[in-house]
C-alpha positions as CSV (number, residue, x, y, z in Angstrom):
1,X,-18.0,10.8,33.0
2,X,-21.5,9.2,32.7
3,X,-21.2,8.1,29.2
4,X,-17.6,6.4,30.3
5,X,-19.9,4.5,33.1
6,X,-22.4,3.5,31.2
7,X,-19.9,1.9,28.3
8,X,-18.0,0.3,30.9
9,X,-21.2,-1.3,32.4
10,X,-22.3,-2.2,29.1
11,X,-19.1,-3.7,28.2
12,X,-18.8,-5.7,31.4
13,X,-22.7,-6.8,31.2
14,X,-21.7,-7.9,27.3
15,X,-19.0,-9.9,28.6
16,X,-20.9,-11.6,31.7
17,X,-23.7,-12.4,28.9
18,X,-21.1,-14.0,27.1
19,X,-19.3,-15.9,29.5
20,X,-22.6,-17.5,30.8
21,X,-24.0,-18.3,27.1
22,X,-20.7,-20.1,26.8
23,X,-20.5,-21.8,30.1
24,X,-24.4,-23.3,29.2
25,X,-23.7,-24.5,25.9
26,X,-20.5,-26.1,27.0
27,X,-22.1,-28.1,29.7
28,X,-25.2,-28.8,27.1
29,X,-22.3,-30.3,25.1
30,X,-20.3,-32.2,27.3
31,X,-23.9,-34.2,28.8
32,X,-25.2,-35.4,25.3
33,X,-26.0,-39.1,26.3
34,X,-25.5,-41.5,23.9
35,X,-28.0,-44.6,23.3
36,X,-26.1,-47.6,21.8
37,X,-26.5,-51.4,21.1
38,X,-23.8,-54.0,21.7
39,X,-24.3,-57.5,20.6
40,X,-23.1,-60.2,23.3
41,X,-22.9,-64.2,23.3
42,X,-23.6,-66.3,26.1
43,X,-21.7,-69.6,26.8
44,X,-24.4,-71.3,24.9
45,X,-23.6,-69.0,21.9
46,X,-27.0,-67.3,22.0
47,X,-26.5,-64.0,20.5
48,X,-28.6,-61.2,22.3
49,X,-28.4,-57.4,21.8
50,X,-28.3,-55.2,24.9
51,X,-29.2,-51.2,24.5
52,X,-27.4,-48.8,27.0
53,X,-27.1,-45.2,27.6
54,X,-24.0,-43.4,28.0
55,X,-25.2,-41.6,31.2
56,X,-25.8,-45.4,32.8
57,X,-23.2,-47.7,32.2
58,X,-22.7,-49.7,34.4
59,X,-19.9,-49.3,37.7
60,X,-16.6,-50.3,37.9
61,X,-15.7,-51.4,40.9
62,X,-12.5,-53.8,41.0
63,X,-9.5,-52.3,39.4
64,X,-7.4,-53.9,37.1
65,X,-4.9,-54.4,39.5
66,X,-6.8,-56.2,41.5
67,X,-8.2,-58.3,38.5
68,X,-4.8,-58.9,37.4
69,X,-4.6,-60.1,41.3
70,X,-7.2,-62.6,40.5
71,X,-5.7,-64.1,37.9
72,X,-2.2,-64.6,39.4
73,X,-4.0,-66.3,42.8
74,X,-5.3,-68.9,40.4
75,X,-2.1,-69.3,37.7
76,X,0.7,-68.4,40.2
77,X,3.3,-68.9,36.9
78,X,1.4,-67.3,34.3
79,X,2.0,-63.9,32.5
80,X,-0.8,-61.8,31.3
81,X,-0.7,-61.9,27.3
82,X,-3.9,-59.6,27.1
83,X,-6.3,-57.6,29.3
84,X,-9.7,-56.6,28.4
85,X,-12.4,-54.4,30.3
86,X,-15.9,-54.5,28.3
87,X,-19.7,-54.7,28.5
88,X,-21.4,-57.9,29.3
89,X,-25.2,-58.3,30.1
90,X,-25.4,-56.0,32.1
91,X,-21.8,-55.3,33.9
92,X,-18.6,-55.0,32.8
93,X,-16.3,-58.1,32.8
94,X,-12.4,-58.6,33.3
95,X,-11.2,-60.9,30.7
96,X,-7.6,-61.6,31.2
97,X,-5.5,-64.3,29.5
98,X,-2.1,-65.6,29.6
99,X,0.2,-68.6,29.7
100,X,2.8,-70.5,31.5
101,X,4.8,-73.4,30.3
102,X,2.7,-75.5,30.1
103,X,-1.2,-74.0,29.7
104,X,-3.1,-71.3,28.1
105,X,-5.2,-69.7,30.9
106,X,-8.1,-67.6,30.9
107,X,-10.2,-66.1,33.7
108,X,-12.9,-63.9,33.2
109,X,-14.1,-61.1,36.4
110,X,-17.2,-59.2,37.2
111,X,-16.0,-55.6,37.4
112,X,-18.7,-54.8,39.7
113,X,-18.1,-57.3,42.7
114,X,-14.9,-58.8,42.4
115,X,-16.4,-62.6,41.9
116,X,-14.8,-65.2,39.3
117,X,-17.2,-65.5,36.5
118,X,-15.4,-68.3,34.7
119,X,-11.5,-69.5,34.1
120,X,-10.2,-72.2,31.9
121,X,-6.7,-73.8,30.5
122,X,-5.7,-75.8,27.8
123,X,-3.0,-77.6,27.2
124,X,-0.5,-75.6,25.0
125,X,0.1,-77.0,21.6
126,X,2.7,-74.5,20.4
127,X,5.3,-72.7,21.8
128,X,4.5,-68.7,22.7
129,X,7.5,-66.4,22.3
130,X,8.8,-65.4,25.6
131,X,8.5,-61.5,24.7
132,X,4.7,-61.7,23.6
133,X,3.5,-61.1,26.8
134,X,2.4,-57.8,28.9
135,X,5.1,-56.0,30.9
136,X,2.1,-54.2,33.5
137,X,4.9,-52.2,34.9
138,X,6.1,-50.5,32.3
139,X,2.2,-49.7,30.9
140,X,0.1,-46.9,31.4
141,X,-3.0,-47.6,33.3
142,X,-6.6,-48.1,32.1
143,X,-7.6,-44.3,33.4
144,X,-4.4,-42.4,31.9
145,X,-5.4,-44.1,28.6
146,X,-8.8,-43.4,28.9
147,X,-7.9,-39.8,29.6
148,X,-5.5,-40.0,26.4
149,X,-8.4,-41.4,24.1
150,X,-10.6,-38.7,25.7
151,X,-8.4,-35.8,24.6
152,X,-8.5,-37.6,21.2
153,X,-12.3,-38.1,20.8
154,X,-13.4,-35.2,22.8
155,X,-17.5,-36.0,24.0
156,X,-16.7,-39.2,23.5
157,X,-18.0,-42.0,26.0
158,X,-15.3,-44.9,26.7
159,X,-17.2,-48.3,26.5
160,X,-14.5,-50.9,26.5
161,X,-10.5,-51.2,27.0
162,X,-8.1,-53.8,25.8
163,X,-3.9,-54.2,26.2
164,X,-2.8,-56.5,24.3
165,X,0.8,-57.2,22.9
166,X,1.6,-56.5,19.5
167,X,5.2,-57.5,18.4
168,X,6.7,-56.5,21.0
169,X,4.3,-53.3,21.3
170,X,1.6,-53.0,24.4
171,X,-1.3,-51.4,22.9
172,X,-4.5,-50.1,24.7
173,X,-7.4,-50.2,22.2
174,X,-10.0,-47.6,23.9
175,X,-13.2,-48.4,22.1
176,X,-15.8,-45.0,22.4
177,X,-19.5,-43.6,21.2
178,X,-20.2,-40.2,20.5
179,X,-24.3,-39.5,19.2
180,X,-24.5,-42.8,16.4
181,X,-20.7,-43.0,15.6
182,X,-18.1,-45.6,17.0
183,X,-14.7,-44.6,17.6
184,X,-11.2,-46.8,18.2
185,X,-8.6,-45.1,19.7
186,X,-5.2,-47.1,20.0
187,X,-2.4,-45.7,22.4
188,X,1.2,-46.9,22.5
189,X,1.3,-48.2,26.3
190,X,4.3,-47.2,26.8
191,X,5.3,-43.9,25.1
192,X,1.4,-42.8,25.2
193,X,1.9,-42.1,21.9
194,X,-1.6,-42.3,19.4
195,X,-1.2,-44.9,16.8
C-alpha cells in the first residue's frame, strides 16, 4: 500500500512540475517585447524615424465611433471611404476620409485626447462610385479584427488598423510585429473571413 502512495505522489508531483514549467514558459512567451522603428513625415515632409517598444505604445483613448463622430460633426453629408488607426510621433492618430457631392474630405484625430489634429477638402474633380464607400454597420469593429489578426499571428503586437473599401469589399488591414518580423493580416469586414 506504500509503494501505491508513493507512485501516486510521484505522479501527482510529476504532473504539478509540469504544469507550472508550462504555465512559466507560456507567460515568458506571450511578454516578449518587441523594439521597432517606424518612419513618419511631418506636414513639412521631414522624414523622422521614431523607435517604440511593444510593451509601450502608446493609449488609445477615443474610439472609432467616436472618431467617425468627429468627422460627421464637420462633413454632415459625407460617407467614410476609409479609416485608419496608426502611429504618429508619439500617439496614435485617426485618419478618416470620405466624400460628398461635392468634396473630398479628410480629418485627421489624436487617439489619445479626442482633439482635431487637421481636416481638409478639395473640390472633387471626378466622380466617386456611389458603392465605394464604408457601410460601418455592416463591419466588424477595430477590436474583433484585432482579435481575428491575433489568432492569425499569435505573439504578435497590433501597431496599425485600416478599412478601407475594395470593390465593393470592406477590408481591415491589421498591420503587426513579432521579435524583427512585420506581419499584414487582411480580414474580410464583413464575413471575418482571412484574405
Amino acid at each position: 500500500m506504500r509503494k501505491f502512495f508513493i507512485i501516486i505522489s510521484s505522479i501527482i508531483t510529476g504532473l504539478l512540475i509540469g504544469i507550472i514549467g508550462a504555465t512559466i514558459y507560456l507567460n515568458s512567451q506571450s511578454s516578449k517585447v518587441s523594439n521597432f522603428t517606424i518612419r513618419t513625415t511631418n506636414l513639412t515632409a521631414k522624414t523622422k524615424m521614431i523607435s517604440y517598444s511593444s510593451n509601450n505604445l502608446p493609449q488609445i483613448n477615443l474610439s472609432q465611433d467616436s472618431a467617425v463622430q468627429k468627422f460627421k460633426s464637420l462633413y454632415t453629408h459625407a460617407v467614410v471611404k476609409s479609416i485608419t488607426l496608426s502611429l504618429s510621433k508619439d500617439i496614435y492618430v485617426y485618419d478618416i476620409v470620405g466624400y460628398d457631392d461635392r468634396k473630398d474630405c479628410t480629418i485627421q484625430v489624436d487617439a489619445t485626447n479626442n482633439k482635431i489634429l487637421g481636416q481638409s477638402t478639395q473640390v472633387l474633380d471626378y466622380d466617386y462610385e456611389k458603392d465605394a464607400s464604408l457601410n460601418l454597420k455592416k463591419t466588424i469593429s477595430r477590436q474583433e479584427a484585432n482579435e481575428i489578426a491575433l489568432k492569425e499571428f499569435s505573439g504578435g503586437t497590433p501597431i496599425s488598423w485600416e478599412l478601407t473599401d475594395d470593390n465593393d469589399q470592406s477590408i481591415w488591414e491589421v498591420k503587426m510585429i513579432h521579435g524583427e518580423h512585420k506581419h499584414t493580416v487582411k480580414i474580410n469586414a464583413r464575413t471575418k473571413a482571412i484574405i
